[in-house]
N, C-alpha and C positions, 0 to 999 in steps of 0.2 A: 504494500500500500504506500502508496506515494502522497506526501502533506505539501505542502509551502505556505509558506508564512511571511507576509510582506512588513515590514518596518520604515519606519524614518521618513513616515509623509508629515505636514506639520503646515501652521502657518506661517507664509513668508511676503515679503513686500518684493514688490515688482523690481526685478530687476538683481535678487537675490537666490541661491543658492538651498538644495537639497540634495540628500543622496539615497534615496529607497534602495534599502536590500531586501533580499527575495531567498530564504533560508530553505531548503529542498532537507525533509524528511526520507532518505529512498536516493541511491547514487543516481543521479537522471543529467545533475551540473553537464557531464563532461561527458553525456554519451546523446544527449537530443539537444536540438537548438530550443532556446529556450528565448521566451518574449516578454517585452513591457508594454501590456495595454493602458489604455485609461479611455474611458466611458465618463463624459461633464452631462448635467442635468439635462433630460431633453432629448438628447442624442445619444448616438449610437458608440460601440465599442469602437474602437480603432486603434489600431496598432501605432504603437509610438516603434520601438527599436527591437532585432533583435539579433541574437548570437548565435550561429552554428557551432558544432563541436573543431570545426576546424579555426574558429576563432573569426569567420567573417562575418561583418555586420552590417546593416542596413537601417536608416532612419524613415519616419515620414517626412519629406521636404518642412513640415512646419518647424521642425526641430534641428536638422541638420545645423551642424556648425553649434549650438547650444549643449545637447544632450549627448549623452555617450556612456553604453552600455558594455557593462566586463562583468566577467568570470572570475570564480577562485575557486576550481577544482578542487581544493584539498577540504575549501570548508563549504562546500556542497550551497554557493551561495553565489548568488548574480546581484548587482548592483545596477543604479540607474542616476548617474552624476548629471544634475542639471543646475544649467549655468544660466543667464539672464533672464529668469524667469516672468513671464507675461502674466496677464491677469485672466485670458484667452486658455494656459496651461493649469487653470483649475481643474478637478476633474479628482474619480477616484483613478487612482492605479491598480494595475492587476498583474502579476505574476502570473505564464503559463508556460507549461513544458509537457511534454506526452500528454498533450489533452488534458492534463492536473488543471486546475485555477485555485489561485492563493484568494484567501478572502480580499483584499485589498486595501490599500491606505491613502488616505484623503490628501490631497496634496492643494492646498489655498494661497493665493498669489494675489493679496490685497494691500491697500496700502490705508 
């Protein structure tokens, strides 16, 4: 049985900094590409970033250049470091890997 567990969303003012980790119950880090959604009030899920096991990654255009998503194999944990945070990058986050979903962490970009 496979868990994940997201941490480290919080309130931030615009233009400031977080880093959601995403803690995998179940070796999955380093054997499936694993992803950072977020789903804002209203709308739909969408993929922010994510990491194949070969370590290649992909953003949605809103985030590029901002966001950047890594691995730590040994602690079974995906991170999600975000840089000039908008008011627009409100939303919950959601950790997913092998079809898992982590509950997810609220992430608020207010000033």
């Amino acid at each position: 049985q496979v868990q994940l567990v997201e941490s480290g969303g919080g309130l931030v003012q615009p233009g400031g900094s977080l880093r959601p980790s995403c803690a995998a119950f179940g070796s999955i880090v380093s054997i499936y590409t694993m992803g950072w959604y977020r789903q804002a009030p209203g709308k739909q899920r969408e993929l922010v970033a994510a990491i194949t096991s070969g370590g290649s990654t992909n953003y949605a255009d809103s985030v590029k250049g901002r966001f950047t998503i890594s691995r730590d194999n040994a602690k079974n944990t995906v991170y999600l470091q975000t840089n000039s945070l908008k008011p627009e990058d409100t939303a919950v986050y959601y950790c997913m890997g092998k079809a898992y979903w982590g509950q997810g962490t609220q992430v608020t970009v207010s000033s």
